[in-house]
C-alpha positions in Angstrom: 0.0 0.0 0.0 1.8 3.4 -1.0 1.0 6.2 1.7 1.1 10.1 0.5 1.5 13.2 2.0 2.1 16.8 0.9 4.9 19.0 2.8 6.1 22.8 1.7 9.2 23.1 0.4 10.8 25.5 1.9 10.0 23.6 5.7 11.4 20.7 4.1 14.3 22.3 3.6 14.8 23.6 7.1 14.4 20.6 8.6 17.2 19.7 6.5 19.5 22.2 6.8 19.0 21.6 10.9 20.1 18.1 11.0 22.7 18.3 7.8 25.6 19.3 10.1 25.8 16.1 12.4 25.5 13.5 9.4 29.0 12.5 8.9 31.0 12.4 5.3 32.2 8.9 6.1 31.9 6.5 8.4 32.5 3.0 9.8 29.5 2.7 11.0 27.4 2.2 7.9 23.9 3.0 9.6 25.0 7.1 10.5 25.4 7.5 6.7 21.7 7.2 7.1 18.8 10.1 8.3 16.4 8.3 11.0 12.9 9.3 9.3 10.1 8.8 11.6 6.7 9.3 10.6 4.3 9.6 13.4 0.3 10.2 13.8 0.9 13.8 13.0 4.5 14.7 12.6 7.5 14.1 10.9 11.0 13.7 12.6 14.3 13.8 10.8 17.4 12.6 13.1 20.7 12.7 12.0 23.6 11.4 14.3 27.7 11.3 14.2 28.0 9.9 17.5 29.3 13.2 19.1 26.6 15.3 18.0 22.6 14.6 16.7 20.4 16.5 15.6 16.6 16.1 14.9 13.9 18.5 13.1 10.4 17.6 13.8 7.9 18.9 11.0 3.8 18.8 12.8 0.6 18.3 10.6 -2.6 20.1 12.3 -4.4 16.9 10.9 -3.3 13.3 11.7 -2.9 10.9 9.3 -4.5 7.7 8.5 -2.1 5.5 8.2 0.4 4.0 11.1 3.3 5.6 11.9 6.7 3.9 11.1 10.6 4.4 11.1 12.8 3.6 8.9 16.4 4.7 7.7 17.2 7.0 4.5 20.2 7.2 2.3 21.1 10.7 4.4 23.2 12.1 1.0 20.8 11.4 -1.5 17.7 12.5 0.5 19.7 16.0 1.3 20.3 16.4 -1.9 17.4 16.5 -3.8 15.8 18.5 -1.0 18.1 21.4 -1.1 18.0 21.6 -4.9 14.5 22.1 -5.6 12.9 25.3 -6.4 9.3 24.1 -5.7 6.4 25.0 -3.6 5.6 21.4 -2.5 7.4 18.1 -2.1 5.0 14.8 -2.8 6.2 11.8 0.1 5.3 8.6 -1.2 5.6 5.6 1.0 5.8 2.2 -0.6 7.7 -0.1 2.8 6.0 -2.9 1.9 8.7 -2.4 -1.7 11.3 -0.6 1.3 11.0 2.8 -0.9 10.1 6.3 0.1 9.4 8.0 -3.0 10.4 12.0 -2.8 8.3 14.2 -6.0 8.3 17.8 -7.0 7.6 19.4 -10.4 8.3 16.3 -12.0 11.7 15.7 -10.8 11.7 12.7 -8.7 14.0 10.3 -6.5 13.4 7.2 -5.1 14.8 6.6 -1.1 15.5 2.7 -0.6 14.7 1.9 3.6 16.3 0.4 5.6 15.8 -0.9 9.4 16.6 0.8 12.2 17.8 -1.8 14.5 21.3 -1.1 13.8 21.2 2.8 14.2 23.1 4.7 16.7 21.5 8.0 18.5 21.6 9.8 21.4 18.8 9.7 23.9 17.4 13.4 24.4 17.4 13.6 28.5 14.8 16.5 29.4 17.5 18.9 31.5 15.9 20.1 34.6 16.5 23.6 33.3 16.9 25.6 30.4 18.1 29.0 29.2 16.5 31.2 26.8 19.1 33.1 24.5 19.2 34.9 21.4 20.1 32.6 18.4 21.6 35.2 16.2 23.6 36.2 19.2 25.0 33.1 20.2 26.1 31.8 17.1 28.1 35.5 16.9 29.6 34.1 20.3 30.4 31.3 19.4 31.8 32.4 16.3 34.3 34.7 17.6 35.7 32.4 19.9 35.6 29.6 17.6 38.5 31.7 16.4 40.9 30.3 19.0 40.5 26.7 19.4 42.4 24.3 17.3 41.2 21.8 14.2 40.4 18.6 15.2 42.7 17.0 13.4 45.9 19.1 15.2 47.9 16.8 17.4 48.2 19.2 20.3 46.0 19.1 23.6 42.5 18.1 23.3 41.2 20.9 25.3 42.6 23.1 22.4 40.2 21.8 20.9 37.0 22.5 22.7 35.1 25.7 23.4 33.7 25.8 27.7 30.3 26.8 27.7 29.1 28.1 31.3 25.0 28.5 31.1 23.3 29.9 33.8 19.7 31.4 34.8 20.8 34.9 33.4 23.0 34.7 30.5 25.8 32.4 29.2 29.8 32.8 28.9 31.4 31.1 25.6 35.3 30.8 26.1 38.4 28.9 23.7 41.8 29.2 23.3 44.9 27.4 21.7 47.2 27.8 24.6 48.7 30.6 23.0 46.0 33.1 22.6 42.4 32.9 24.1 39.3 34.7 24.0 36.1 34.5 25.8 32.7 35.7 25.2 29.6 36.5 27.8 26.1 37.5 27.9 24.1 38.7 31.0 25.4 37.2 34.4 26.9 33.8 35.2 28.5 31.9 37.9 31.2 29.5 38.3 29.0 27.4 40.0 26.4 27.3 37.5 26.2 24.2 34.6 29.3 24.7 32.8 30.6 22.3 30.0 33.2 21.9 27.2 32.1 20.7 23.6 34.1 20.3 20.6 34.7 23.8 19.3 34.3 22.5 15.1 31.1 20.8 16.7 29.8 23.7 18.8 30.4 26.2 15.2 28.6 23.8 13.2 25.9 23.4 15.5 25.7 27.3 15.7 25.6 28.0 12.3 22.4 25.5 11.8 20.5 27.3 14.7 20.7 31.1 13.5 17.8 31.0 11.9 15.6 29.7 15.2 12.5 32.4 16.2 13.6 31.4 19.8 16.1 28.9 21.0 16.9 27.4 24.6 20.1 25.8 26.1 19.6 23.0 28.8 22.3 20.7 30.6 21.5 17.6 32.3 22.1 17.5 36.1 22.4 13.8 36.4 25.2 13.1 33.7 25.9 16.0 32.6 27.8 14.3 29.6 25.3 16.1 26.7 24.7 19.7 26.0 21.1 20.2 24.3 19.4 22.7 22.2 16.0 23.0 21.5 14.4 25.8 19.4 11.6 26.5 16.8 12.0 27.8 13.2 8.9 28.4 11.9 6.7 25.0 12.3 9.9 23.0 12.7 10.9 22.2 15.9 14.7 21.1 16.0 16.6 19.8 18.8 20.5 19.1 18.4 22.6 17.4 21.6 26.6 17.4 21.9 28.9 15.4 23.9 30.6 17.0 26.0 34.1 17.0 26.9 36.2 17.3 30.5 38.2 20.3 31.3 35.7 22.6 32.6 38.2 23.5 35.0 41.3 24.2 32.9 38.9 27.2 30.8 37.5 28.3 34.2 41.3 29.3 35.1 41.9 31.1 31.9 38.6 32.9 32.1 39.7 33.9 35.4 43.3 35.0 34.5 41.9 37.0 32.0 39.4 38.9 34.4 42.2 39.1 37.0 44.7 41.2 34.4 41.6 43.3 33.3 41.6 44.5 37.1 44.5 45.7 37.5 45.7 49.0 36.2 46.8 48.4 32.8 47.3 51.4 30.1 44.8 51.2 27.2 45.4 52.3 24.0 43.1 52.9 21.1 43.7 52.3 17.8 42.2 51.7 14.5 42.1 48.2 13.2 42.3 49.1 9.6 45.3 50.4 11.0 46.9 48.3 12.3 46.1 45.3 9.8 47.7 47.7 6.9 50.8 48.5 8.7 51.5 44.9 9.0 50.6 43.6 5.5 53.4 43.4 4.0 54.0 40.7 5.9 51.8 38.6 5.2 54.2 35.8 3.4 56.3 35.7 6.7 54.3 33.6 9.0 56.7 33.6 11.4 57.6 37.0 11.7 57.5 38.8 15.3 55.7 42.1 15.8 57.5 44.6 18.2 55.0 47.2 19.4 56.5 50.3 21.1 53.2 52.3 22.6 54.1 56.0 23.4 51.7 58.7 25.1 50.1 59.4 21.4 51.6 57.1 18.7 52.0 52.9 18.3 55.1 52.2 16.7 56.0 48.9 14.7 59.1 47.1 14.0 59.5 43.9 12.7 63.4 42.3 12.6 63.7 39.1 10.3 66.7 37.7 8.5 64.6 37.7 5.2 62.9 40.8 5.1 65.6 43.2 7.4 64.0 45.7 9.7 60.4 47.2 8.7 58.5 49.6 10.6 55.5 51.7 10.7 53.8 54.1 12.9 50.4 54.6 14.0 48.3 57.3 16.0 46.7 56.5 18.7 45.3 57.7 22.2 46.2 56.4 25.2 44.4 56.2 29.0 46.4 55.7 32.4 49.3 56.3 30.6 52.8 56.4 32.7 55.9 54.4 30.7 56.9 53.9 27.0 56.1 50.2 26.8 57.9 47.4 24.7 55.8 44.4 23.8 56.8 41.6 21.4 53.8 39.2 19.6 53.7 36.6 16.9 52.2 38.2 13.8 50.3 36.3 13.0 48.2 35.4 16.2 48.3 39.8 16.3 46.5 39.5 13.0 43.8 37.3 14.1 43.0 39.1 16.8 42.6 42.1 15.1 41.0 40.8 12.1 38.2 39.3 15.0 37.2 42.9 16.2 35.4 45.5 15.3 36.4 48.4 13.9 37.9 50.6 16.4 40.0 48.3 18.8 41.7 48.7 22.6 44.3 47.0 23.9 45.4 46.6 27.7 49.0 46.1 29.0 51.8 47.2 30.9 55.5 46.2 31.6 54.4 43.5 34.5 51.9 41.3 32.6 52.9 38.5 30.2 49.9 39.1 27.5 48.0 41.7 25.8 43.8 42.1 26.0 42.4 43.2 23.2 38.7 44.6 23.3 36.4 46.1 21.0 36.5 49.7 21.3 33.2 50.6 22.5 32.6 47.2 24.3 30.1 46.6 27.7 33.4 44.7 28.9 31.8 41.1 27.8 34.6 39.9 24.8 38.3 39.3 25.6 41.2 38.1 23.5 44.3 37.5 25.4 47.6 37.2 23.6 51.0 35.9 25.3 53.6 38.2 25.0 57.2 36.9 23.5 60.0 37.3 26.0 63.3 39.1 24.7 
């Protein structure tokens, strides 16, 4: 008996685009290379799994339908596909398990879904947390996104919490926070405390995840008290309601100290200079084919000056206005160019930077910032 029901195109396609980020390229686990497609008495749920995150987008009908609900498995790449590519108003589902088809038709273009069982399928079980925080998605994913900046590929060799970005999520805001153990920045939103659910997640994970949940009308972050091993996001875009969980990770305590370091420089009484970033990214542009180059910054009462010393290039330097506050001693600072770059290139226009002679980094800030984004930066010893 072939089953059929009518679904716009366009929330097709958000559904889609919700879970596309946790189906994995490849995998030896032939099962994830499928989407979990779950047709109930008046909904349909995607689910889409890579073992460290999932993600499910739940489309709801305002009339059930007559015929039993089932699940079944999908070929993930060819369903995706074939969504994302139409142009339509309407996709046609036609279900045929009895022949272990789903039939997908729009405009006369169609493609035929073979099924498969999901015995052998591997998801994560979606705990209710005991509580949950309301945030801005557009904001969050720019929080995440800044920071995201700092934390190392997954495939670098160097410590694993390089490669995760600490979440702390409490009643009245959030705090996002990465680094590479070089340079580190960190991100917050209302108030939190360090006794509140905090949690590392893969930082390529976490971006990812962000990226799918933008377009949310409202979004909500809850933790599990009992395990705390998952991170979950619920939200609604539209009449799709998606739901993503992440594993999390261990060393909560190791970003709590940099977070912490940070805040305890910030407090004591540095100089701040201000500067243009446009700047400062042009004065050290010529450099951009030396990688390894060091920057060093000499900050006067009302100009930055640059010199850079390198056996292939010979000295270079540049000088930039700039105004200064609490402003005392000519000060000497030495960076790596190119973490200096990405610092700046991460800000806004109009940049500030914090120092003096008796701190081993630099904090940069957006200019006109409420005090809620760092960057640190290690300085290089002479």
């Amino acid at each position: 008996m072939v089953n059929k029901l009518n679904i716009p195109t366009s929330v097709f396609a958000t559904a889609i685009n919700a879970i596309e980020k946790s189906i994995p390229a490849k995998s030896v686990i032939q099962s994830l290379l499928n989407v979990h497609f779950s047709l109930g008495k008046n909904h349909l749920t995607l689910t889409a799994s890579d073992i460290v995150t999932m993600s499910s987008a739940t489309i709801e009908f305002d009339v059930p339908f007559e015929f039993e609900p089932f699940d079944v498995l999908v070929d993930a790449d060819k369903m995706v596909k074939f969504i994302l590519s139409l142009n339509t108003d309407n996709v046609s589902v036609e279900t045929d398990l009895e022949n272990n088809k789903i039939v997908l038709r729009s405009s006369g273009r169609r493609t035929t879904l073979n099924t498969a069982s999901t015995d052998e399928y591997i998801e994560m079980v979606f705990d209710e947390p005991e509580k949950r925080v309301d945030i801005d998605p557009g904001f969050f994913a720019e929080a995440v996104k800044k920071v995201s900046n700092y934390h190392l590929p997954a495939n670098n060799p160097m410590l694993t919490i390089s490669r995760g970005i600490e979440l702390l999520v409490g009643a009245d805001g959030f705090r996002a926070s990465a680094t590479d153990t070089f340079v580190g920045a960190t991100y917050q939103f209302g108030d939190v405390q360090l006794s509140e659910n905090q949690v590392v997640v893969m930082g390529d994970q976490l971006l990812d995840v962000s990226k799918a949940l933008i377009g949310c009308d409202e979004l909500h972050i809850g933790i599990t008290d009992e395990t705390d091993t998952k991170l979950f996001f619920y939200g609604y875009q539209g009449s799709v309601k998606i739901k993503t969980a992440i594993q999390v990770l261990s060393q909560r305590e190791t970003f709590a100290k940099i977070y912490d370091y940070i805040k305890s420089i910030m407090a004591k009484s540095l100089i701040r200079v201000n500067i243009s970033k446009s700047e400062m990214l042009n004065a050290i542009k010529p450099l951009d084919a030396y990688e390894d180059a060091h920057v060093l910054i000499l900050v006067s009462k009302d100009n930055v000056k640059l010199i850079i010393e390198d056996s292939q290039i010979g000295e270079y330097s540049a000088e930039i206005i700039c105004e200064t506050e609490n402003f005392t001693d000519d000060i000497a600072i030495k960076l790596d160019k190119k973490f200096m770059k990405r610092a700046f290139t991460n800000l806004s226009e109009e940049v500030s930077f914090y120092t003096n002679n008796d701190i081993p980094m630099v904090i940069f800030t957006p200019h006109d910032d409420d005090g809620s984004y760092y960057q640190g930066i290690g300085k290089i010893a002479f």
